[in-house]
DRENGU-608220 format. One record per residue: residue number from 1; chain; x, y, z of N, C-alpha, C in turn. Coordinates in pm, whole numbers, plus 50000, padded with zeros to 5 digits. Each point is the difference from the previous one (the first is absolute). Layout:
% DRENGU-608220
(NUM A (X Y Z) (X Y Z) (X Y Z)) ...
END
This chain:
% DRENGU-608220
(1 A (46663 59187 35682) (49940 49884 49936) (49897 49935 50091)) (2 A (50013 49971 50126) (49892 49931 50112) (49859 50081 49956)) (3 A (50048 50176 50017) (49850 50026 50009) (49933 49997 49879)) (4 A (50071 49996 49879) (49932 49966 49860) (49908 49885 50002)) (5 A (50118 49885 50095) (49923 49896 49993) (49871 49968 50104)) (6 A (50036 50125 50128) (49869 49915 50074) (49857 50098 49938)) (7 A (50021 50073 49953) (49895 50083 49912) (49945 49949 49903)) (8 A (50058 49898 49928) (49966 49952 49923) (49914 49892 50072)) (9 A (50060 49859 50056) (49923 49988 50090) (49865 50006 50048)) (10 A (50030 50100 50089) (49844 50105 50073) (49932 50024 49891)) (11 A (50014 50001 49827) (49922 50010 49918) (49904 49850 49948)) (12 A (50124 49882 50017) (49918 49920 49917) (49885 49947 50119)) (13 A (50066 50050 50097) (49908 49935 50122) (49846 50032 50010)) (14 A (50037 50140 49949) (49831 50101 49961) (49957 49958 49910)) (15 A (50044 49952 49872) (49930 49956 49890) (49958 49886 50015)) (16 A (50076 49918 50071) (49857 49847 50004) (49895 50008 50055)) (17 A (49897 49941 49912) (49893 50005 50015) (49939 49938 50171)) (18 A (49881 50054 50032) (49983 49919 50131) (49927 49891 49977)) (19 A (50006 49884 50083) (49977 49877 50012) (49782 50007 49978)) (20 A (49950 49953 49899) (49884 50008 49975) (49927 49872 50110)) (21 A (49898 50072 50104) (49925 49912 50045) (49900 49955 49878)) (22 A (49947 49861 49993) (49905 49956 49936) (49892 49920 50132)) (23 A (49913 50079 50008) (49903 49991 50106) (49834 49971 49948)) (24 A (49957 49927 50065) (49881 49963 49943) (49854 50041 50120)) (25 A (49873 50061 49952) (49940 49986 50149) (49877 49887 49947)) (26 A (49935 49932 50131) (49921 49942 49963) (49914 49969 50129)) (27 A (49850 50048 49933) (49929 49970 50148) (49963 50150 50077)) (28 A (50045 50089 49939) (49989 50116 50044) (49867 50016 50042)) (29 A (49972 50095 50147) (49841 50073 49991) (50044 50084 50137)) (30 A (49893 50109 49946) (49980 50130 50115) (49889 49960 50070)) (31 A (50012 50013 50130) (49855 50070 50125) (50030 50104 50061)) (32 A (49909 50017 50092) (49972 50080 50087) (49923 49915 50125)) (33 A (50040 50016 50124) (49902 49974 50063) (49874 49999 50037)) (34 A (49922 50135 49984) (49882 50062 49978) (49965 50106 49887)) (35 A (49878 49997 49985) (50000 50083 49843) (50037 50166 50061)) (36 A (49981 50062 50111) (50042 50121 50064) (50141 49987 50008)) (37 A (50100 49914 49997) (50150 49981 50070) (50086 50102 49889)) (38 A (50084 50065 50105) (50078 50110 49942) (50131 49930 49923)) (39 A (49992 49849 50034) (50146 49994 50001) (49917 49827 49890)) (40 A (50128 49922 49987) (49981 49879 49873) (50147 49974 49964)) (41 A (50011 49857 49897) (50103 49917 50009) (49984 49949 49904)) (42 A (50137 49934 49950) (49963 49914 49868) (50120 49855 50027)) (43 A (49942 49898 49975) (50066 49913 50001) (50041 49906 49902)) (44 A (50107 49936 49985) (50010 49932 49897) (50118 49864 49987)) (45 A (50042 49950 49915) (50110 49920 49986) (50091 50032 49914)) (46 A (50101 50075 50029) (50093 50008 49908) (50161 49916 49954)) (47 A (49970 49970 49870) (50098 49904 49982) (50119 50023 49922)) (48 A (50138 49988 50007) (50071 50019 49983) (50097 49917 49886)) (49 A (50013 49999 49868) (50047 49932 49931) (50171 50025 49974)) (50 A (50046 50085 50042) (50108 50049 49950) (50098 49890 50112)) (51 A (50157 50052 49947) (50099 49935 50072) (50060 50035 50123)) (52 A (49964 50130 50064) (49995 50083 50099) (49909 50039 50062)) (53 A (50007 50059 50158) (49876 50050 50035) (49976 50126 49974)) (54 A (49914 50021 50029) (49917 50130 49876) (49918 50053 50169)) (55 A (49980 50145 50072) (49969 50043 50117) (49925 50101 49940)) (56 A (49879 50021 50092) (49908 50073 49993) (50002 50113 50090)) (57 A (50045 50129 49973) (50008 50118 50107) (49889 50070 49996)) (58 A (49909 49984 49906) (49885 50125 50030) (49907 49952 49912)) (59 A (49884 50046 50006) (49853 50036 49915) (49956 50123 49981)) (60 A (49913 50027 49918) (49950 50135 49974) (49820 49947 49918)) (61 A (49898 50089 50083) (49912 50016 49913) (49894 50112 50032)) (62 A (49975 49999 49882) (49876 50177 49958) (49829 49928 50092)) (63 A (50010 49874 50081) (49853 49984 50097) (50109 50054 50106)) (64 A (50080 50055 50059) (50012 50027 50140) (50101 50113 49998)) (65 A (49999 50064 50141) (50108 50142 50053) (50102 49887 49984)) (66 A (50030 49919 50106) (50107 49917 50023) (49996 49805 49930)) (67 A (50122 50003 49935) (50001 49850 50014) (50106 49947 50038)) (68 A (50029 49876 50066) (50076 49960 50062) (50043 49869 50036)) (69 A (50117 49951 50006) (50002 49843 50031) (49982 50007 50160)) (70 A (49930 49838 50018) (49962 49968 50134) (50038 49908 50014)) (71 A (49960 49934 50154) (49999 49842 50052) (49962 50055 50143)) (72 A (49950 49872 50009) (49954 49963 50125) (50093 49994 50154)) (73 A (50054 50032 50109) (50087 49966 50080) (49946 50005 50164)) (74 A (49997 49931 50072) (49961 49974 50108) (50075 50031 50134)) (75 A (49941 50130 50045) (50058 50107 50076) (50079 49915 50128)) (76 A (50017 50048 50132) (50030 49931 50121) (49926 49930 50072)) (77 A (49868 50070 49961) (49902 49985 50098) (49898 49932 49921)) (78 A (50067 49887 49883) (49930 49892 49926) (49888 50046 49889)) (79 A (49984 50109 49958) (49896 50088 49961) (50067 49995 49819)) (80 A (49911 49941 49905) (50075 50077 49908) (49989 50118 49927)) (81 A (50078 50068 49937) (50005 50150 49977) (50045 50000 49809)) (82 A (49936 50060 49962) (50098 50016 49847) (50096 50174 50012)) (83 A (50083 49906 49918) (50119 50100 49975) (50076 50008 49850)) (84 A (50029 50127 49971) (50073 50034 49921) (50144 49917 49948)) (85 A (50027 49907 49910) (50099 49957 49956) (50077 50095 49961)) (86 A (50095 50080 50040) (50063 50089 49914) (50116 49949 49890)) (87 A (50036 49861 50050) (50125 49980 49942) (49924 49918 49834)) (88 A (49888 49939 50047) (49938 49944 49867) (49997 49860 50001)) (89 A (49942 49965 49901) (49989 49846 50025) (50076 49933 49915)) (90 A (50088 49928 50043) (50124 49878 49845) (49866 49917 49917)) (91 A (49999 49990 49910) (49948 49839 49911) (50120 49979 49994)) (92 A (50063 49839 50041) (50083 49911 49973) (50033 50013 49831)) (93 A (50098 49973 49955) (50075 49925 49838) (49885 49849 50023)) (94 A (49949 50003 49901) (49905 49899 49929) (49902 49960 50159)) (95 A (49967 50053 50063) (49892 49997 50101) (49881 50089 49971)) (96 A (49948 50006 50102) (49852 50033 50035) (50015 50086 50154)) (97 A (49907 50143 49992) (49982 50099 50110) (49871 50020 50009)) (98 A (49898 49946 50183) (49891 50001 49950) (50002 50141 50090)) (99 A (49892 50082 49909) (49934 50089 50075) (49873 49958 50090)) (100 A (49964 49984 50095) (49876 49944 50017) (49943 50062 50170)) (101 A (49845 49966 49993) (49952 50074 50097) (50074 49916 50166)) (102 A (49984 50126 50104) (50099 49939 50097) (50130 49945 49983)) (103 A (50071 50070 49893) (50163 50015 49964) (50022 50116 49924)) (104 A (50086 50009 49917) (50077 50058 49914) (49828 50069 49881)) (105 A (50030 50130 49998) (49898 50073 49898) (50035 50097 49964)) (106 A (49884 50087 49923) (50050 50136 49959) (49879 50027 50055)) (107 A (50066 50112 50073) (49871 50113 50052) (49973 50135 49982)) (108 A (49873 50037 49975) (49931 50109 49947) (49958 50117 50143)) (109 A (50048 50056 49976) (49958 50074 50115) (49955 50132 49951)) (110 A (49872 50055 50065) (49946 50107 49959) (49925 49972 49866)) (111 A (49920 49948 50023) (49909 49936 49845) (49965 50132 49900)) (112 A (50018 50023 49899) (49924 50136 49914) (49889 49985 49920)) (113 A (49989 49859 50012) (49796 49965 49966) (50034 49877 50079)) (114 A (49841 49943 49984) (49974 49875 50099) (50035 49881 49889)) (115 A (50020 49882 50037) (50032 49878 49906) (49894 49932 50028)) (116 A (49920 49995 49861) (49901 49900 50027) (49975 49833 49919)) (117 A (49929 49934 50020) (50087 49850 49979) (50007 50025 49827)) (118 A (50053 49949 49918) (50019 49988 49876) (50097 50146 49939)) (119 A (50005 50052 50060) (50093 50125 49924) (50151 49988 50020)) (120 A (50049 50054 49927) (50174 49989 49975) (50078 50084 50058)) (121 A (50132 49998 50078) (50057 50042 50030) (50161 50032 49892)) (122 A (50043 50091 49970) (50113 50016 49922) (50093 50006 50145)) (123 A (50124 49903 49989) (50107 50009 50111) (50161 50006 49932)) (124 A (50084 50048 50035) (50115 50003 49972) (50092 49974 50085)) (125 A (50033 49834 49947) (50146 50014 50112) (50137 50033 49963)) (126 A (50056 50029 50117) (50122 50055 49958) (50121 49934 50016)) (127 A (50082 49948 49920) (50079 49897 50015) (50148 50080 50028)) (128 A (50110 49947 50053) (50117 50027 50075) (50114 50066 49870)) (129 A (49986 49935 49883) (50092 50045 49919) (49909 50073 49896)) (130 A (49904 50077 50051) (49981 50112 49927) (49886 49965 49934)) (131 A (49931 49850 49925) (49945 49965 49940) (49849 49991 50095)) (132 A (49823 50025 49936) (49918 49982 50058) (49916 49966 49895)) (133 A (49895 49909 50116) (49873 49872 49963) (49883 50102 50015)) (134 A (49938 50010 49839) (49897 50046 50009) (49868 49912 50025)) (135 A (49920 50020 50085) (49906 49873 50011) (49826 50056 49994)) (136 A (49957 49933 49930) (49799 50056 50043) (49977 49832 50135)) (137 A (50008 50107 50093) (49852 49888 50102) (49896 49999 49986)) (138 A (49950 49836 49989) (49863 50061 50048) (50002 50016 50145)) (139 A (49846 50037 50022) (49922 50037 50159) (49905 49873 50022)) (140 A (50045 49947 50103) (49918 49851 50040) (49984 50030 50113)) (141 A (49865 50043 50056) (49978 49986 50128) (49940 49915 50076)) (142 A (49952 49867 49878) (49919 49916 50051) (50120 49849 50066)) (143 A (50114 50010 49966) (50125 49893 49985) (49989 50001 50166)) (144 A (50020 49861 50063) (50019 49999 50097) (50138 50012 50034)) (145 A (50034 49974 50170) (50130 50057 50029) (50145 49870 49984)) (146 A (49917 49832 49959) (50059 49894 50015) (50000 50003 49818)) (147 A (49895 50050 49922) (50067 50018 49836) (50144 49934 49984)) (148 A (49992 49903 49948) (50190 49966 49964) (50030 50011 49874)) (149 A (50134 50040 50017) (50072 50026 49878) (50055 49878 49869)) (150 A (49892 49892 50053) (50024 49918 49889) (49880 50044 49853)) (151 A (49931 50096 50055) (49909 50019 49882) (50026 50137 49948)) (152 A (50096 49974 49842) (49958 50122 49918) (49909 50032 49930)) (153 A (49979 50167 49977) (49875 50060 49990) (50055 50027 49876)) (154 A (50144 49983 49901) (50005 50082 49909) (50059 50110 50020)) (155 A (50040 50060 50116) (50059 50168 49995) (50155 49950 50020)) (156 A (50008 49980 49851) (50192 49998 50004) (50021 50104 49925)) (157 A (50163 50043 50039) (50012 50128 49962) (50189 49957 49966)) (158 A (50043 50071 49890) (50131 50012 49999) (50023 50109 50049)) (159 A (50167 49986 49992) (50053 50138 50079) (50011 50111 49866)) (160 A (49963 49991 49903) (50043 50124 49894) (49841 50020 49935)) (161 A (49885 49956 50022) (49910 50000 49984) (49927 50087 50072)) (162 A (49880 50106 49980) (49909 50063 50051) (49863 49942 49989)) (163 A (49911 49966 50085) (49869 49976 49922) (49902 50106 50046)) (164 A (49948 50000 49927) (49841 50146 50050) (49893 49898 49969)) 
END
């Protein structure tokens, strides 16, 4: 009788559904440092409506070989360096995660065309329970590096939504 019951169990446990992030982006935009640069970033504000936190493990997109979460971290020798987030980034339950230049980004590495100002980037993030944010960036190369995130541009995006 136990193992009837812990089988049963181990079943209903599989059938609930997983916890839906409801994530919002806003403010989004791609650069590059130079119009030659192999490599580029996209930054943004992402906001988090749901009752849980909702974690970001990965990106994917068809402008680069590699994409990847970053941040900024400041070696021994006071220097700062970007690095690979592997573990991903949390958005808080009903908070806000900024991506932004000199912190937390997504990075493009190995460019497969050049980004030039006004063109779109298709990005995909990849969220922790399986679920992913389809997003169009634009390419702003004219935005300075103090740009604040109190001004939206309009690029909100749900999480079950695609835009082209």
């Amino acid at each position: 009788m136990k193992k009837l019951v812990l089988t049963t169990a181990v079943a209903v446990t599989f059938a609930l559904p997983a916890i839906a992030c409801e994530l919002e982006v806003h403010d989004a935009y791609a650069r590059t440092s130079t119009a030659m640069s192999q490599s580029g970033a996209a930054f943004m504000h992402i906001m988090n409506q749901s009752a849980t936190d909702c974690r970001i493990i990965g990106a994917r997109s068809d402008v680069a070989q590699r994409v990847e979460l970053h941040t900024h971290m400041e070696d021994a020798d006071g220097v700062m360096r970007m690095i690979e987030v592997e573990e991903g980034f949390t958005v808080p339950a009903q908070g806000m995660h900024a991506l932004a230049r000199g912190g937390d980004h997504v990075m493009f590495l190995g460019l497969n065309q050049s980004l030039s100002h006004g063109d779109d980037v298709a990005v995909t993030l990849v969220l922790e329970n399986g679920e992913e944010l389809e997003l169009v960036i634009p390419v702003d190369l004219e935005r300075g590096a103090d740009h604040g995130g109190g001004h939206d541009h309009g690029h909100s995006h749900g999480h079950s939504h695609s835009h082209n």
